[in-house]
LUMGU-989451 format. One line per 8 residues: number of its first residue (from 0); their letters; for each residue z, y, x of C-alpha. Coordinates in Angstrom, 1 decimal. Last residue first. Example, Ala and Ser with C-alpha at 12.3 -4.5 7.8 and 13.67 -1.06 7.14 Angstrom:
BEGIN
1> sa> 7.1,-1.1,13.7 ~ 7.8,-4.5,12.3
END
This chain:
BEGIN
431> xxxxxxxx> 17.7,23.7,-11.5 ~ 16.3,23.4,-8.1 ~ 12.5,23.5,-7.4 ~ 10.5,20.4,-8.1 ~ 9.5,21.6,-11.6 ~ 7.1,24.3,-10.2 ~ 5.1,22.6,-7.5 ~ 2.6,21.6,-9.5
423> xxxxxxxx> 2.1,24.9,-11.3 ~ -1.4,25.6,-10.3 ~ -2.8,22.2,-11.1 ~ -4.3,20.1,-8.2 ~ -1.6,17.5,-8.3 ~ -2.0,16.8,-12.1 ~ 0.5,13.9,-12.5 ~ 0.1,11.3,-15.0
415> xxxxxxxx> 3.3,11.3,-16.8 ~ 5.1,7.7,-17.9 ~ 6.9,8.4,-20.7 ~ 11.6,8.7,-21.4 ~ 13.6,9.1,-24.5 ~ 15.8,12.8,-24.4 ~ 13.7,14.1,-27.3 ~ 12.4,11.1,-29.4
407> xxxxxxxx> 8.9,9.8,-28.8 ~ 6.9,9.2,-31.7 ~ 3.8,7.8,-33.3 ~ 3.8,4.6,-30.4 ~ 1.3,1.9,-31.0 ~ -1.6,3.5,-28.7 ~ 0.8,4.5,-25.6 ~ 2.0,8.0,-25.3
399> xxxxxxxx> 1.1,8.9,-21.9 ~ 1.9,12.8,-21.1 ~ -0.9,14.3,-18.4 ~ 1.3,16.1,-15.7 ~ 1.6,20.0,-14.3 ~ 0.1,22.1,-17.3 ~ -0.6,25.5,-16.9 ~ -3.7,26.4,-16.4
391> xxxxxxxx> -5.4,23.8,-18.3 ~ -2.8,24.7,-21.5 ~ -4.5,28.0,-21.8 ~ -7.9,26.6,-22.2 ~ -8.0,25.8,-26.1 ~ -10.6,23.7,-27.9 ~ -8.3,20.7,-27.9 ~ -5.2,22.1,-29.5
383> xxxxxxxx> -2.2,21.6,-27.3 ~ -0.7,25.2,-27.5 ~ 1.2,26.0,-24.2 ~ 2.0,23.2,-22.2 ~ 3.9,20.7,-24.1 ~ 7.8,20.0,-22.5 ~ 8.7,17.0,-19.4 ~ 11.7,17.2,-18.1
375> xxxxxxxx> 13.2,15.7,-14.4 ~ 16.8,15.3,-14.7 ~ 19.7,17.0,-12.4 ~ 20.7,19.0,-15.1 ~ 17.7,20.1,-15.9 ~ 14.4,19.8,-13.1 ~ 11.4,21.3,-14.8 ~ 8.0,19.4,-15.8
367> xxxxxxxx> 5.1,20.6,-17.8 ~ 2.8,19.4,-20.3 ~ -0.7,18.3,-21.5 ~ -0.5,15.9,-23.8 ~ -2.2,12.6,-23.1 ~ -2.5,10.4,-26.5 ~ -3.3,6.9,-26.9 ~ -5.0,6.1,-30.2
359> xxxxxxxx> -3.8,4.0,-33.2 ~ -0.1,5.1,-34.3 ~ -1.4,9.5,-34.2 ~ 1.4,11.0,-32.0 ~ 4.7,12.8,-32.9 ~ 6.4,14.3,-30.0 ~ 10.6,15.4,-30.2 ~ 11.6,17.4,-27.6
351> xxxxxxxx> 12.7,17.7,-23.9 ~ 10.8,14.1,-23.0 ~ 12.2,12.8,-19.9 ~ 10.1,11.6,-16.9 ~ 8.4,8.5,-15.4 ~ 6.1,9.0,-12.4 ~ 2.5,8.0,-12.3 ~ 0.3,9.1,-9.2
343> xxxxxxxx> -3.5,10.0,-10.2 ~ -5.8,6.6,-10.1 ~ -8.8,6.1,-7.2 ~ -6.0,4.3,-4.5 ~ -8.7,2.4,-2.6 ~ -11.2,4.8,-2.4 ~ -14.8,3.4,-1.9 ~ -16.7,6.9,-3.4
335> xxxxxxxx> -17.6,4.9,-6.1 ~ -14.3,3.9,-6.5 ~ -13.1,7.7,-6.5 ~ -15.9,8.8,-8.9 ~ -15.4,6.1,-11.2 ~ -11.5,7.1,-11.2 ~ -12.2,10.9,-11.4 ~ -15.0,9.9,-14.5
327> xxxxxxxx> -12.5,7.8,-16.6 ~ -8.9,9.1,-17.3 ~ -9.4,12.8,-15.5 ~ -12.8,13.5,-16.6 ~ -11.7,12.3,-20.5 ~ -8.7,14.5,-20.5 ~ -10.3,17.7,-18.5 ~ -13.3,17.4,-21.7
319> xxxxxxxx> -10.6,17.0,-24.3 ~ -9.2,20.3,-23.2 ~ -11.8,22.1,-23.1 ~ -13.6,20.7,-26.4 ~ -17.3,19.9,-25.3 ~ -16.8,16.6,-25.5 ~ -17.8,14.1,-22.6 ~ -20.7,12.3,-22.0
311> xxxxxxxx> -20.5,10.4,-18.9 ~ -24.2,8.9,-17.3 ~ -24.1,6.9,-14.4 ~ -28.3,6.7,-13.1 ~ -29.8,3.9,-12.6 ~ -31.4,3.1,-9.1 ~ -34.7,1.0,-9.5 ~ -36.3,4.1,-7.6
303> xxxxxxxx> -38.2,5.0,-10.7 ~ -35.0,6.0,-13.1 ~ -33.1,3.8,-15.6 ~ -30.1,5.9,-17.3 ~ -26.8,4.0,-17.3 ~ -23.7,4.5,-20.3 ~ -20.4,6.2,-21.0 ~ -19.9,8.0,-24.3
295> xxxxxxxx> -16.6,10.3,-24.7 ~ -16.5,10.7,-28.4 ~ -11.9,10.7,-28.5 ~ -11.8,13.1,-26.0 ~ -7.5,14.2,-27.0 ~ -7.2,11.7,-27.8 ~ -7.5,8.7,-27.1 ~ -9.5,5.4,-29.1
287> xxxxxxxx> -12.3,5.3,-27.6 ~ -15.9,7.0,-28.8 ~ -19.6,5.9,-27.8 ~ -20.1,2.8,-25.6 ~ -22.5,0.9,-22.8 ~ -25.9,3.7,-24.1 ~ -28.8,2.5,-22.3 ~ -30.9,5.3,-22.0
279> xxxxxxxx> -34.3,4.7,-22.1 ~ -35.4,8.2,-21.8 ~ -36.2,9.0,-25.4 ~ -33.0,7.6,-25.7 ~ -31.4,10.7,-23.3 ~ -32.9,13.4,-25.6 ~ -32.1,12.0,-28.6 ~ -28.4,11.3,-27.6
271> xxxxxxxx> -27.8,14.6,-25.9 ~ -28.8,16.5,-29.6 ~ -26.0,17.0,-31.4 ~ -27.0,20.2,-32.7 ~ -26.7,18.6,-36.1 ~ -23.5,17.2,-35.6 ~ -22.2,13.8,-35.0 ~ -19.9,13.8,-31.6
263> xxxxxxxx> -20.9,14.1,-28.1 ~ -22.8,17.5,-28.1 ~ -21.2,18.8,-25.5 ~ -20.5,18.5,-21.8 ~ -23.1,16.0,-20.0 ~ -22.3,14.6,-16.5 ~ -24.9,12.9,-14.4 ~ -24.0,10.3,-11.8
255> xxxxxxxx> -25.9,9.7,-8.8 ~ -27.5,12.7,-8.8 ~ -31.7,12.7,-8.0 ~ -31.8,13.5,-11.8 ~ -30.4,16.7,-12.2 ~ -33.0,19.0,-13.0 ~ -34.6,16.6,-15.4 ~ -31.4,16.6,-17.5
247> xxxxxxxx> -32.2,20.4,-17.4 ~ -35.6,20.5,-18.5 ~ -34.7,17.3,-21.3 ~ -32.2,19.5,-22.5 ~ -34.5,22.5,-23.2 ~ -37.1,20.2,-24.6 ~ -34.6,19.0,-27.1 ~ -33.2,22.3,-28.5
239> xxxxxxxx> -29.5,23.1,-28.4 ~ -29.6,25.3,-25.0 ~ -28.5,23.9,-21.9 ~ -25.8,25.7,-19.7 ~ -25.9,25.4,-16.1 ~ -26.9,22.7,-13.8 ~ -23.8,22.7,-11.9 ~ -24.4,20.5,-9.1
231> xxxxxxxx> -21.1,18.7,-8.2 ~ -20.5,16.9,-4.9 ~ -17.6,14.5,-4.8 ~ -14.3,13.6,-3.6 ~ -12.6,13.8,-6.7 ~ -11.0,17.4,-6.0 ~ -15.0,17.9,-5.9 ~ -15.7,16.7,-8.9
223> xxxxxxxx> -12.6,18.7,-10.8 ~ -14.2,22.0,-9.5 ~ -17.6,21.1,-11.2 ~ -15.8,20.0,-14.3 ~ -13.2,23.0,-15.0 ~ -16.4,25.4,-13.8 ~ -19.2,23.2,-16.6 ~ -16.2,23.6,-18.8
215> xxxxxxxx> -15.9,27.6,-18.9 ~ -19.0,28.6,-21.1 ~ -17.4,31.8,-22.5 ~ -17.8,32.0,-26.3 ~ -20.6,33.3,-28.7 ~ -20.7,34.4,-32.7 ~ -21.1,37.8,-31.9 ~ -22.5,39.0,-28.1
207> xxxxxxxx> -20.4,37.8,-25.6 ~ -20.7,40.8,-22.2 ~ -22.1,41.1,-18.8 ~ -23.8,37.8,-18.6 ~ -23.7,36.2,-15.6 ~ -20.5,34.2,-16.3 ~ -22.8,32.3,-18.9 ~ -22.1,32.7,-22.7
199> xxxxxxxx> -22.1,29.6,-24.8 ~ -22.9,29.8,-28.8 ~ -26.4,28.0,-28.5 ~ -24.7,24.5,-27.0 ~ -25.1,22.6,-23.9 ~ -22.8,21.9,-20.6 ~ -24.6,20.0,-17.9 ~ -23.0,18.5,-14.7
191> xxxxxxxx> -25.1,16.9,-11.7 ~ -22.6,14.6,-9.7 ~ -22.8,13.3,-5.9 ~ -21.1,11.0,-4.9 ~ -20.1,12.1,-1.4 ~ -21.1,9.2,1.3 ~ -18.8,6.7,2.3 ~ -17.5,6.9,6.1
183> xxxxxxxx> -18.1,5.1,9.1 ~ -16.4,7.1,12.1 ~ -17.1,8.8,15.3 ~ -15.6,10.4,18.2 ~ -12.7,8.0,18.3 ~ -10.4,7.9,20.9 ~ -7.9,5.6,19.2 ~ -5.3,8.9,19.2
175> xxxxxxxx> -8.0,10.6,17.6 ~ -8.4,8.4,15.1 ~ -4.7,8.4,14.6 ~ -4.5,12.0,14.6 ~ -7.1,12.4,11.7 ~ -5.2,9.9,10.0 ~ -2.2,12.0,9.7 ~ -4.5,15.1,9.1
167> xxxxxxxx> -6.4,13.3,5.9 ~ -8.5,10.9,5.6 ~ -8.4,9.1,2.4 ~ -8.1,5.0,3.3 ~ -10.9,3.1,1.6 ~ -11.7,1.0,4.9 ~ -8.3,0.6,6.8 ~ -6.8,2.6,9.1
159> xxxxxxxx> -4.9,0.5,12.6 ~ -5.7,-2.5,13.1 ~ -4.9,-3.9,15.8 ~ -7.0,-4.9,18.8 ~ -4.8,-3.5,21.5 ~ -1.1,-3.1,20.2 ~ 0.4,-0.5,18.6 ~ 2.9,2.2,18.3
151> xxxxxxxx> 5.7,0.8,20.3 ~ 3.0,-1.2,22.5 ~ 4.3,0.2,25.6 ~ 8.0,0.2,25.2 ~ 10.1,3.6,24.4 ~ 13.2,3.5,27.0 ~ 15.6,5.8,26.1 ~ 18.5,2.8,26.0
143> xxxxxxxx> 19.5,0.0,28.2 ~ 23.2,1.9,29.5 ~ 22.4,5.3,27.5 ~ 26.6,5.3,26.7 ~ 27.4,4.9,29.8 ~ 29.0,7.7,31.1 ~ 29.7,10.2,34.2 ~ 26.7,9.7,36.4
135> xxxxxxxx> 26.7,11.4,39.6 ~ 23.2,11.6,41.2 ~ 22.4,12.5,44.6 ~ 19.4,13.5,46.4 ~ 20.9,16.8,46.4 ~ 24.7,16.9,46.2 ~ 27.0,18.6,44.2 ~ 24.5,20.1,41.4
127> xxxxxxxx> 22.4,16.6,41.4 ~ 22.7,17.0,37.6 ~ 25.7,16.2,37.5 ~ 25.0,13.7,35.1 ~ 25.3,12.6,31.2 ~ 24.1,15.8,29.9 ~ 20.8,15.0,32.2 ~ 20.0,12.0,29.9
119> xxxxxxxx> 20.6,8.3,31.7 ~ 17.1,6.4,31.3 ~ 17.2,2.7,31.4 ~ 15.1,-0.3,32.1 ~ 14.2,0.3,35.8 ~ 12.5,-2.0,38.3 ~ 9.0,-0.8,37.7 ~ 9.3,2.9,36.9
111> xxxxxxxx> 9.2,4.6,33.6 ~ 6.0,6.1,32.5 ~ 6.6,10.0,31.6 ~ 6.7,10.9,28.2 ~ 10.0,13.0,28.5 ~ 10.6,14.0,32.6 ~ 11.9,11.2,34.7 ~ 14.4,11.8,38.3
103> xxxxxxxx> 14.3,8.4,39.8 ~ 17.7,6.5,40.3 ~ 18.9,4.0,43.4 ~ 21.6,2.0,43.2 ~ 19.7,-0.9,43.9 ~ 15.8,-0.1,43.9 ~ 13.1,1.1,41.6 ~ 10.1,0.0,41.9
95> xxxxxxxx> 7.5,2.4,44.3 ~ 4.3,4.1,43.2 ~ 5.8,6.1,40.7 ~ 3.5,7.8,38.2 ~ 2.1,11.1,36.7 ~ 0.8,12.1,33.3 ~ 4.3,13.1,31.9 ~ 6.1,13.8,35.3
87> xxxxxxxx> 8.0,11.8,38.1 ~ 10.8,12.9,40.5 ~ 11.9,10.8,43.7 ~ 14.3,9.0,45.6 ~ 17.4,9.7,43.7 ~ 20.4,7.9,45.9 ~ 22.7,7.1,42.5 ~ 26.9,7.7,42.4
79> xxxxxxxx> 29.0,6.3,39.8 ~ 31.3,8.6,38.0 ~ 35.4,8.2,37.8 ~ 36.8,11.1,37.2 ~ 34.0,11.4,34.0 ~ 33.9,7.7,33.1 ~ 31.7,4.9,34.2 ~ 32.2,0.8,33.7
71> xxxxxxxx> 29.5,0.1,36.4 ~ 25.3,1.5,36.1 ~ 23.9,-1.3,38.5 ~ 22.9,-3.5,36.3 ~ 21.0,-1.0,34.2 ~ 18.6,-0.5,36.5 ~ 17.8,3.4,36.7 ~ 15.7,6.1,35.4
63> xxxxxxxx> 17.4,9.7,35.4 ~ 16.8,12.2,32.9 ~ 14.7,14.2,30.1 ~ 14.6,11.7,27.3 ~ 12.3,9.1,25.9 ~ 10.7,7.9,28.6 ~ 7.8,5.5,29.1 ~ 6.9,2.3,29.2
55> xxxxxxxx> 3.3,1.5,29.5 ~ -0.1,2.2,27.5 ~ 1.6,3.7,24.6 ~ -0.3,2.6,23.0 ~ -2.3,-0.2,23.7 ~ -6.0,-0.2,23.5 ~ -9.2,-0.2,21.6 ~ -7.3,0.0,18.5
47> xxxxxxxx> -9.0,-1.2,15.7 ~ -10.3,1.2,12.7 ~ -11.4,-0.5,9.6 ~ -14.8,1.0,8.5 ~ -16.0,2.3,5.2 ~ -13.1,5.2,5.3 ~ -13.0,8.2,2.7 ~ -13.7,11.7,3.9
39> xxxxxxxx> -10.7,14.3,2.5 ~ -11.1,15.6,6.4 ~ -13.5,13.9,8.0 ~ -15.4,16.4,10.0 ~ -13.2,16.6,13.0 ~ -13.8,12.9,13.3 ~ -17.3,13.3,13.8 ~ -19.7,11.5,11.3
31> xxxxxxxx> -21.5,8.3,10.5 ~ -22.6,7.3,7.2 ~ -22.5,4.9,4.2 ~ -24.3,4.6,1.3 ~ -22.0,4.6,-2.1 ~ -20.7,1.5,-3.8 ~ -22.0,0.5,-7.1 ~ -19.7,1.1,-10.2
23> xxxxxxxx> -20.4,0.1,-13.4 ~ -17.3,-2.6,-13.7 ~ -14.9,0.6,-13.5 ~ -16.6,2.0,-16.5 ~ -16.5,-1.0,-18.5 ~ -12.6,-1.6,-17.8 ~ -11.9,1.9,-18.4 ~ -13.1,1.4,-21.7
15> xxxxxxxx> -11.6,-1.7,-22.5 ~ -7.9,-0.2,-20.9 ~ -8.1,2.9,-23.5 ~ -9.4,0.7,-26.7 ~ -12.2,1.0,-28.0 ~ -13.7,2.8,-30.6 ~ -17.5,1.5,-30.7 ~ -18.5,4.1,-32.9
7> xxxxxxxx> -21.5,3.4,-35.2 ~ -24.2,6.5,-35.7 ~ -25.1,8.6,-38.3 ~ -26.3,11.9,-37.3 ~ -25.1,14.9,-39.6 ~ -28.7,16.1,-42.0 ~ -31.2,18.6,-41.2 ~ -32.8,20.3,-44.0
END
C-alpha cells in the first residue's frame, strides 16, 4: 500500500525565498527588431539621441516674430507699428534675420528667425486688418516669450531610454522621434506550464464525469506569463503516473523555465518529485512560509546544452497557485526578461474589517478596493479558501500581512499589491 512521502521542508521565510530565486536568474539573448514591434518589448540597449531636438528655435504660438527691443511700453490706443516682411510655416524657413522694427508672420512649430527672440500671438495684433504689410501690436505681455529653444527636449548624444525600460506607446514615440528603425531588445522567456492530477477535466471535454473538476490553472498560469512578458506553452494536463509526467516534462524541455501545477505537497499522487530526481533535479527549496502556496518548490534541471532549466512548482490550489506566480515566478520572469521595475506597484490602503492571520507566515488575501469617505478600502474577495476561483475574478490587490502580524484591526492600514490586470481594477477608483 502506498504510503504519504516524507520529505524535510525548508520553510523559509518570504524575502529568503525570493532572494534565491532572484539570484537564479540568467539574462535572456538579445535581439533586434522594428520599433513598431516593440510594444510591451523590454530594452537591452540605451537609446542616445543622434541629434538635437528640436533642431532650432521654434514657435510656440501662431503670430508675429520680432526683437524684443523694439516692442515699446504698448497699449491698445497706443500700439506699435511692425513692417512684416514675410510669412514662414512649420517645415519652412527664413532666409533673412530679422530687422529693426520689422516682424515676420510665424505659424506654430515653425523655426524662428535669426534676429528675433519673441513671438507676439495674433490676439495681441491687428492682425494686419488696417494695413497689409503692417502690424499693430497692442500689448506686451509675450515681450521674450513663445519661443521653444532647440534642445528643449534634448540634446545630441543624450540619453534618452534606458536598457530595462518597458516599451510602451510613450517610448514608442521617442524612438521614433530618434529615428530609430531598430532596437536591441531581450528575448521573451519562454515558459512550458504543466498541470497534473487524475481528477482534472480538459476544456475539450464535453462534460466532468464523477469525481473530476475543471482544469483551470494551466489557463490562470499561461495568461499570467504572458502579462509577465513571456511566452507560455501549455503542455496540458499530466496524469498521476510517472511515465505520463516524464512524457510531458519532456515536451517542454527546450523552455527556459518550466512550470509544474500540482503535486507539490506530500501525497500519494505526489509524484513531480520522483519524476524530476530521476532527472537530476536539483531541488534549491521546498515550502515558505506564506500562505496562501505555502509548498511552492523552486529549483534547476540540468539539460545537454549546459543550460539548466528554472523549475517552479507551485500548488495545485487556484488560489495558492496565482499567489506563488505572482510573488516569485512574475518577478523571475521580469528580471529574466531584463526589466528593471519586475515587482507589482505597492500602495497602502485601509482595512474595512477585522483580519486574523496565522503569527508565522505572510499572508496575501485576495481583496478589493472602493473609495469611502474620501479613503481608499480594502475588503476580502469573495470566499478566500485556496481551492476556490471566484476570488481570481474579482479581486483588485494582493493584501500583505507581514509574518509576525495575527491581526489587522478594521480602520488600521497594509500595503496592497496591486493586480493591474484583474478585471475589477478600475472599480475602486471611481467616486464614492
Amino acid at each position: 500500500m502506498a504510503q504519504f512521502e516524507e520529505r524535510i521542508a525548508d520553510w523559509l521565510p518570504l524575502d529568503e525565498a525570493e532572494r534565491r530565486v532572484l539570484e537564479s536568474v540568467v539574462l535572456a539573448e538579445k535581439e533586434s527588431i522594428a520599433i513598431d514591434d516593440a510594444l510591451d518589448r523590454v530594452l537591452a540597449k540605451d537609446i542616445s539621441a543622434p541629434s538635437t531636438l528640436p533642431p532650432l528655435d521654434n514657435s510656440a504660438m501662431d503670430g508675429y516674430a520680432i526683437r524684443s527691443i523694439d516692442l515699446k511700453q504698448v497699449t491698445e490706443t497706443d500700439p506699435v507699428v511692425f513692417d512684416v516682411v514675410d510669412v514662414i510655416h512649420a517645415g519652412t524657413f527664413f532666409e533673412g534675420e530679422v530687422r529693426e522694427n520689422q516682424a515676420v508672420r510665424i505659424m506654430t512649430g515653425a523655426a524662428v528667425p535669426a534676429g528675433a527672440d519673441t513671438v507676439i500671438r495674433v490676439e495681441h495684433t491687428d492682425a494686419e486688418k488696417n494695413e497689409s504689410g503692417k502690424i499693430a501690436i497692442f500689448s506686451d505681455r509675450d515681450r521674450g516669450r513663445n519661443v521653444r529653444p532647440a534642445g528643449e527636449d534634448w540634446e545630441k548624444g543624450t540619453i534618452v531610454l534606458k536598457a530595462g525600460q518597458s516599451i510602451g506607446p510613450g517610448q514608442i514615440t521617442v524612438l521614433a522621434a530618434t529615428r530609430a528603425t531598430s532596437i536591441q531588445v531581450f528575448k521573451k522567456p519562454t515558459v512550458a506550464v504543466l498541470a497534473s492530477g487524475n481528477e482534472l477535466e480538459s476544456l475539450s471535454s464535453s462534460s466532468l464525469d464523477p469525481g473530476k473538476i475543471p482544469e483551470s490553472n494551466s489557463h490562470l498560469i499561461s495568461s499570467s506569463v504572458k502579462t509577465a512578458g513571456g511566452i507560455a506553452y501549455n503542455l496540458g494536463i499530466a496524469k498521476d503516473d510517472i511515465n505520463d509526467i516524464k512524457s510531458h516534462i519532456a515536451s517542454g524541455q527546450s523552455a527556459d523555465i518550466l512550470v509544474t501545477i500540482g503535486g507539490a505537497s506530500m501525497g500519494e499522487g505526489d509524484l513531480f518529485k520522483e519524476c524530476l530526481d530521476q532527472a537530476g533535479f536539483n531541488l534549491d527549496f521546498w515550502r515558505t512560509r506564506i500562505r496562501p502556496g505555502s509548498p511552492v518548490s523552486f529549483g534547476h534541471l540540468p539539460r545537454d546544452n549546459h543550460k539548466d532549466q528554472i523549475v517552479f512548482g507551485l500548488p495545485g490550489n487556484p488560489s495558492s497557485a496565482m499567489v506563488t506566480f505572482e510573488i516569485l515566478v512574475r518577478p523571475f520572469i521580469l528580471a529574466m526578461a531584463g526589466c528593471t521595475h519586475i515587482h507589482r506597484p505597492i500602495i497602502t490602503a485601509v482595512s474595512a474589517t477585522d483580519l486574523s492571520s496565522p503569527e508565522h507566515l505572510t499572508e496575501f488575501p485576495r481583496v478589493q478596493l472602493e473609495k469611502r469617505d474620501g479613503r481608499l478600502v480594502f475588503f476580502p474577495a469573495d470566499s478566500q479558501g485556496s481551492g476556490l476561483v471566484r476570488s481570481l475574478g474579482s479581486a483588485d490587490a494582493l493584501a500583505i500581512i507581514p509574518q509576525g502580524m495575527s491581526r489587522v484591526s478594521e480602520g488600521s492600514t497594509l500595503d496592497l499589491l496591486l493586480l493591474h490586470d484583474s478585471p475589477g481594477f478600475n472599480n475602486w477608483s471611481k467616486k464614492s
